[in-house]
Residue frames as qw, qx, qy, qz and C-alpha x, y, z in Angstrom:
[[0.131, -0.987, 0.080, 0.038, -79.12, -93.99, -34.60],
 [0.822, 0.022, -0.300, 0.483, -75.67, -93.56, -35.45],
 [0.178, -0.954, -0.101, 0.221, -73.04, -91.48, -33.62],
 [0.559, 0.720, -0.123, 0.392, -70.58, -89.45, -35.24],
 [0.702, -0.308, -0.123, 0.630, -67.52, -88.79, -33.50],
 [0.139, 0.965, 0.176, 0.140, -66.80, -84.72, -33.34],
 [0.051, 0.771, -0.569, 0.282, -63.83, -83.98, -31.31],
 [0.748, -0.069, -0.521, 0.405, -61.46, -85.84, -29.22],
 [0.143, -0.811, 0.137, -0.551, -60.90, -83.29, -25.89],
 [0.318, -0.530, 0.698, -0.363, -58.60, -84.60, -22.85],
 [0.037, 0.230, -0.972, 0.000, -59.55, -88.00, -23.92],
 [0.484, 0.351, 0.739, -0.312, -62.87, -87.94, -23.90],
 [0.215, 0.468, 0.738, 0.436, -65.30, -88.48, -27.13],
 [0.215, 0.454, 0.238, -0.831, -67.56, -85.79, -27.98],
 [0.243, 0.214, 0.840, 0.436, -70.29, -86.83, -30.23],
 [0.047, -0.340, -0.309, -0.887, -72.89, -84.70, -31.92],
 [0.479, -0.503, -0.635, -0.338, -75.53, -86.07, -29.62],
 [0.586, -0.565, -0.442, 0.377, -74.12, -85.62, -26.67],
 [0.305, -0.029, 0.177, 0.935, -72.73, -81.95, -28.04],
 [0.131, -0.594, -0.413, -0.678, -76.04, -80.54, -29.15],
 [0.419, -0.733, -0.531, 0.074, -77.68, -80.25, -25.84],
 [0.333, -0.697, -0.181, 0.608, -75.05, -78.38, -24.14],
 [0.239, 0.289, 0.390, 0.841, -74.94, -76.53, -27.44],
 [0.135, -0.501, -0.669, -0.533, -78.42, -75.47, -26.78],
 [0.554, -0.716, -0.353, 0.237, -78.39, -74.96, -23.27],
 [0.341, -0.522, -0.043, 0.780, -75.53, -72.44, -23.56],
 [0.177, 0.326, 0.467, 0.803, -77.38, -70.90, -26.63],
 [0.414, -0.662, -0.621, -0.075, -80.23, -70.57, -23.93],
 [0.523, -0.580, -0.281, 0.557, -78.03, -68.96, -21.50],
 [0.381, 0.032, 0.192, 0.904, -76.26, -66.58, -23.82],
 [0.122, -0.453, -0.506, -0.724, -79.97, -65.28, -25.06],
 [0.566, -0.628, -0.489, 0.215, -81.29, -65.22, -21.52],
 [0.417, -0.509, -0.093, 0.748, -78.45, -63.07, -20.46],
 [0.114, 0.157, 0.262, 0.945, -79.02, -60.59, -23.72],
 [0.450, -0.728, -0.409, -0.317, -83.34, -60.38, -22.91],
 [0.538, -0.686, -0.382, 0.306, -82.26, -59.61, -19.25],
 [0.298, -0.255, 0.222, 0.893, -79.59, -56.84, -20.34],
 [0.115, -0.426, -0.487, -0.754, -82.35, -55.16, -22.52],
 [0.535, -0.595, -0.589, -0.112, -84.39, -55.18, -20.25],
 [0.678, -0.456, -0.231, 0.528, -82.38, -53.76, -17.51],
 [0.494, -0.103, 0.062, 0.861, -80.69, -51.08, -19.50],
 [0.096, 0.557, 0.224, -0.794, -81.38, -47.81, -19.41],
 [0.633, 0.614, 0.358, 0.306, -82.85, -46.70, -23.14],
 [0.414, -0.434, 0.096, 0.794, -80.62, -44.10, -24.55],
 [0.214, -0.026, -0.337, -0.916, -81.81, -40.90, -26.14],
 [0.041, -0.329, -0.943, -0.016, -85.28, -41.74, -24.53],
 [0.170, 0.890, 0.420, 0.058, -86.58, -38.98, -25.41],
 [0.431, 0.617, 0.091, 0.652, -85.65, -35.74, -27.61],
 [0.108, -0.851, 0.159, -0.489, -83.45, -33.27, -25.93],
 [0.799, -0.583, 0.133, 0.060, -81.98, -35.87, -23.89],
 [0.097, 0.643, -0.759, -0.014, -77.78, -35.98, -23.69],
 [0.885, 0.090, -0.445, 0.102, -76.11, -39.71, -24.61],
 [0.369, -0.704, 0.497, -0.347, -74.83, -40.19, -20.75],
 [0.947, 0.120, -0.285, 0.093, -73.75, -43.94, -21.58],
 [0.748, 0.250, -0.403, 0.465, -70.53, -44.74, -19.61],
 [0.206, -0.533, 0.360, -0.738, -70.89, -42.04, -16.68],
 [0.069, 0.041, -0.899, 0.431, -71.69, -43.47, -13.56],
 [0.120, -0.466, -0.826, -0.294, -75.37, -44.62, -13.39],
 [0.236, -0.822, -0.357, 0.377, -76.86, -42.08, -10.73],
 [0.079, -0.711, -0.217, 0.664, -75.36, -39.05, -13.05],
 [0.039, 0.068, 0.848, 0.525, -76.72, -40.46, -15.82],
 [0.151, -0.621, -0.766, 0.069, -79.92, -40.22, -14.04],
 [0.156, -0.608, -0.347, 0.696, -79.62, -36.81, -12.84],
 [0.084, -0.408, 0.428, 0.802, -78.54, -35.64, -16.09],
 [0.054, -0.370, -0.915, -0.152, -81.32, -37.40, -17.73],
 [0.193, -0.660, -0.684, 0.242, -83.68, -36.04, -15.43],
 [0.326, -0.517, -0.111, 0.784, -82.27, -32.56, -15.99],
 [0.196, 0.033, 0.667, 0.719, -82.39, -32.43, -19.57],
 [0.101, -0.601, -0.788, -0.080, -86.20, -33.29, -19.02],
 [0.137, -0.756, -0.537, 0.349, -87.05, -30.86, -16.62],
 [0.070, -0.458, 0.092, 0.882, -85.42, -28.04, -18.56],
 [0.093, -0.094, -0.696, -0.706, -87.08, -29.17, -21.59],
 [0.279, -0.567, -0.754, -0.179, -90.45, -29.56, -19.90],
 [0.077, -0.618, -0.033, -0.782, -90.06, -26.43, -17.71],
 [0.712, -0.451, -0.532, 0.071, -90.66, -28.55, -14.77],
 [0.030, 0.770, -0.428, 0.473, -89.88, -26.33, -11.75],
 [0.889, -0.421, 0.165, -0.070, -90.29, -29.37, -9.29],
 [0.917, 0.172, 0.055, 0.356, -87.21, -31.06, -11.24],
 [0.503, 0.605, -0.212, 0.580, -85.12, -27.91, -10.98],
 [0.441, -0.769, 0.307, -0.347, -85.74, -26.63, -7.52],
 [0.853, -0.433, 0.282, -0.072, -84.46, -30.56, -6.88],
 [0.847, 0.023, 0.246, 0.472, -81.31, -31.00, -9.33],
 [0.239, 0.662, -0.216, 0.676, -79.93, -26.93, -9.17],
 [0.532, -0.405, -0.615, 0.417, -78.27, -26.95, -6.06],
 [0.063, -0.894, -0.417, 0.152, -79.33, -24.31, -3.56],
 [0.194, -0.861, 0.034, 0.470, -75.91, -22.08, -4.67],
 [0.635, 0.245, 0.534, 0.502, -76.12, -22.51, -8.40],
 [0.013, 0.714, -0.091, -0.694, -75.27, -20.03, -10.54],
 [0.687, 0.436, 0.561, 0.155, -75.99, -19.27, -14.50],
 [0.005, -0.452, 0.260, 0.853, -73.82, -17.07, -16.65],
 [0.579, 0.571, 0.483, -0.325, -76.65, -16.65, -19.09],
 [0.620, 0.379, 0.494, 0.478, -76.82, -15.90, -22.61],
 [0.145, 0.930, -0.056, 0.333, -77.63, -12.17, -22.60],
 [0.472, 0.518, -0.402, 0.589, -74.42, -11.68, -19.94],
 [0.174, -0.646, 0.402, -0.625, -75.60, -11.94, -16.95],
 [0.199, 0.004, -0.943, 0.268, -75.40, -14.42, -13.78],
 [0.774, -0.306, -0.014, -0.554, -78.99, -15.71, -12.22],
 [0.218, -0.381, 0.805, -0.399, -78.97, -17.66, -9.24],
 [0.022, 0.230, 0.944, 0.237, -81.13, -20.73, -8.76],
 [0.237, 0.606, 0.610, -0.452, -84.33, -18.61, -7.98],
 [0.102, 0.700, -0.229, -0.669, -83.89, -16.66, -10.99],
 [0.043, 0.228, -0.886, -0.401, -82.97, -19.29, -13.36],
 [0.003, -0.372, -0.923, -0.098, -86.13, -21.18, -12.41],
 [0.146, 0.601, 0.365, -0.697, -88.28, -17.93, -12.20],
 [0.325, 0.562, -0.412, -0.639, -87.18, -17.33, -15.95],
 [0.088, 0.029, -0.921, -0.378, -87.66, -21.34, -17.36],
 [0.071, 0.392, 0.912, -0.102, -91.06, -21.23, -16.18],
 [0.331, 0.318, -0.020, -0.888, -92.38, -17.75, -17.39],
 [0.554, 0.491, 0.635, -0.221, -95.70, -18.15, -19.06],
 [0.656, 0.744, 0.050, -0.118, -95.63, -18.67, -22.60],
 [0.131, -0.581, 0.775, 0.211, -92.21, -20.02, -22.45],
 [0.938, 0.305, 0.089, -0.137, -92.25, -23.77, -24.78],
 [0.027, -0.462, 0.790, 0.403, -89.52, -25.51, -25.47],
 [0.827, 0.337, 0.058, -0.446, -90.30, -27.63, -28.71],
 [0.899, 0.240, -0.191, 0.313, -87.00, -29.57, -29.89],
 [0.342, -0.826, 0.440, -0.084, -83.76, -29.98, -28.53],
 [0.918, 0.299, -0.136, 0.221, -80.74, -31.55, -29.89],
 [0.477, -0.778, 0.401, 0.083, -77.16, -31.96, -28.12],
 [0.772, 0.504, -0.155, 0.354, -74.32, -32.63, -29.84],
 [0.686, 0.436, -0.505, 0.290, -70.75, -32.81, -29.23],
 [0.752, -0.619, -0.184, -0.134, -70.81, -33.78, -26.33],
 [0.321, 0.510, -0.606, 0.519, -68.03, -33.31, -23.54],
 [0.800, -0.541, -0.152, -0.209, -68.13, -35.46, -20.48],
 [0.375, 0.491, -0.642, 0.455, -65.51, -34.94, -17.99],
 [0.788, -0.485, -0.291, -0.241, -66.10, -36.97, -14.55],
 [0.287, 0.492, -0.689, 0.448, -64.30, -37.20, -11.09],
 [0.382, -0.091, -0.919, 0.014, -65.42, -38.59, -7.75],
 [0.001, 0.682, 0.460, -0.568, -67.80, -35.85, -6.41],
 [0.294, 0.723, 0.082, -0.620, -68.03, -33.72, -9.61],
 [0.526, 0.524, 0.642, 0.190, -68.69, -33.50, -13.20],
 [0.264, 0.461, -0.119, -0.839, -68.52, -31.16, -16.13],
 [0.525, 0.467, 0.663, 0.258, -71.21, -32.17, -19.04],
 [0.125, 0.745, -0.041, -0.654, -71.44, -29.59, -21.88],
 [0.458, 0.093, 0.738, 0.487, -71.63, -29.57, -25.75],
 [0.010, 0.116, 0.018, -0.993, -73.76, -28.11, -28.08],
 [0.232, 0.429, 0.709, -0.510, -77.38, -27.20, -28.17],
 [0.148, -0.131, -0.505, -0.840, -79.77, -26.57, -30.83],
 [0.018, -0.331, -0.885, 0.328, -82.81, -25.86, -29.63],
 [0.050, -0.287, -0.334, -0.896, -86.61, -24.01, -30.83],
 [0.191, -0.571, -0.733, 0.316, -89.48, -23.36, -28.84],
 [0.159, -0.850, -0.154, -0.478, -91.35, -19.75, -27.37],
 [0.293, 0.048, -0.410, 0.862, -89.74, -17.23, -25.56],
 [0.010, 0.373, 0.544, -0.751, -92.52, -15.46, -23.91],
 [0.612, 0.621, 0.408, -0.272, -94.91, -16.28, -26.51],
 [0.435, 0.813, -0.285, -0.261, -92.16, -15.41, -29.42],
 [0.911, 0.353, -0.079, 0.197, -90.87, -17.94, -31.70],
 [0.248, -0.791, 0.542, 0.140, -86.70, -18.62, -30.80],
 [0.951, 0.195, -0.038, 0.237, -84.41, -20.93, -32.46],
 [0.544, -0.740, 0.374, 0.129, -80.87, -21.58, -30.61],
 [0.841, 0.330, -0.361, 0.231, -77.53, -22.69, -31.48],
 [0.513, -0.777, 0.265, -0.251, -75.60, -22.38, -28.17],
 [0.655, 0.106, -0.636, 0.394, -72.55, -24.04, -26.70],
 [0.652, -0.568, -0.166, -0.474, -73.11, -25.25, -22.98],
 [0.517, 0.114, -0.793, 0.300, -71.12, -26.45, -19.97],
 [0.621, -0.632, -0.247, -0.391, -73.06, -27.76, -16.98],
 [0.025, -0.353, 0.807, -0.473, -70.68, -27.96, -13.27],
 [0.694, -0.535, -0.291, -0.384, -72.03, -30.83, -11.50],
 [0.006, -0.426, 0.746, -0.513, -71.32, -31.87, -7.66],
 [0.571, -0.326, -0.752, 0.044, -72.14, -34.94, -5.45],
 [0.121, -0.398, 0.444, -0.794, -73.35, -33.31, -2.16],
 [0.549, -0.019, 0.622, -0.557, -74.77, -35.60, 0.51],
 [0.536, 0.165, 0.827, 0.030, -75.31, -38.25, -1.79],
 [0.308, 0.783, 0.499, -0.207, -77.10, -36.15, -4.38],
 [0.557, 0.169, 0.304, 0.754, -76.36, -35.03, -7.72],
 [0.190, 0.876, 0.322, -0.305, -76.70, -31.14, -8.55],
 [0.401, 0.619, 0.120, 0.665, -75.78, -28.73, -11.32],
 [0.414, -0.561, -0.236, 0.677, -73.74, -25.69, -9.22],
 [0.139, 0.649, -0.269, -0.698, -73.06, -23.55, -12.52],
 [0.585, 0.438, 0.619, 0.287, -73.76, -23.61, -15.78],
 [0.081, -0.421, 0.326, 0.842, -72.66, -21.51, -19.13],
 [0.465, 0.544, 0.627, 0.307, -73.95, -21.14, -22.07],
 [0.098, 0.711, -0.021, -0.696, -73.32, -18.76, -25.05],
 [0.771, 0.532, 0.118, -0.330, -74.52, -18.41, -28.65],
 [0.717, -0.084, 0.448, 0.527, -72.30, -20.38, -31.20],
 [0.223, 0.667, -0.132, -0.699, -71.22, -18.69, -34.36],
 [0.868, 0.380, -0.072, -0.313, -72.50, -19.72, -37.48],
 [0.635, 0.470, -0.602, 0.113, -70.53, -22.77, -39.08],
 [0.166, -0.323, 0.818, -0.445, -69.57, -23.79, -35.00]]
């Protein structure tokens, strides 16, 4: 066996043999720490119709997450629990619905939402509230009748008691070319 001299470092030798190992061991560590970070991290865009909430704080990431869902899935459990109890929706035809209203109308029979894309996003964050908002494209059944959306959207959220909710929320059609 010979050994090869590599560096010189504060006076000590470093030779290939005695270099590989902790080569290997901190290739170990580095790859360790990337499997455990996959693992760990949220997935992003895990499913269609979801907003890219990367970099927000991790709990209204979740909410917002969780929101997306339930509007896309009509879920009224998920809205009764992430529209707080004095939310308000200036709608698309022009008028405001409260939160019993809002979720009275996403869950008519023969409503469907079928796709949902969000684009430009706008995320604007402070330490008890949120605006998220961008635009929507989105196709599904309106009371049994085929719809297809282009919409721009801003959602108000607030921390209350620990707990995100969406207070208000806009949304009106875009115009072509927007």
């Amino acid at each position: 066996m010979t050994w090869q001299v590599i560096a010189h470092k504060d006076g000590a030798e470093n030779t290939r043999s005695n270099l590989e190992p902790r080569s290997l061991e901190h290739k170990m560590r580095v790859a360790s720490w990337i499997i455990i970070g996959a693992l760990v991290m949220p997935p992003v865009h895990a499913e269609q119709g979801v907003g890219d909430y990367q970099g927000l704080p991790a709990d209204l990431a979740a909410a917002a997450t969780a929101y997306d869902i339930a509007q896309m899935k009509s879920d009224r459990a998920g809205l009764e629990r992430l529209l707080a109890d004095d939310y308000l929706l200036a709608n698309l035809n022009g008028k405001n619905q409260n939160k019993a209203e809002s979720i009275a109308d996403a869950v008519v029979p023969g409503n469907k939402t079928t796709y949902v894309a969000i684009s430009q996003q706008v995320r604007k964050t402070w330490p008890d509230g949120a605006v998220l908002g961008g635009m929507v494209d989105a196709k599904g059944m309106d009371r049994g009748k085929p719809y297809t959306l282009r919409a721009r959207f801003v959602d108000v959220w607030a921390r209350r008691d620990g707990k995100w909710q969406v207070i208000f929320t806009q949304i009106h059609r875009a115009s072509p070319g927007e």
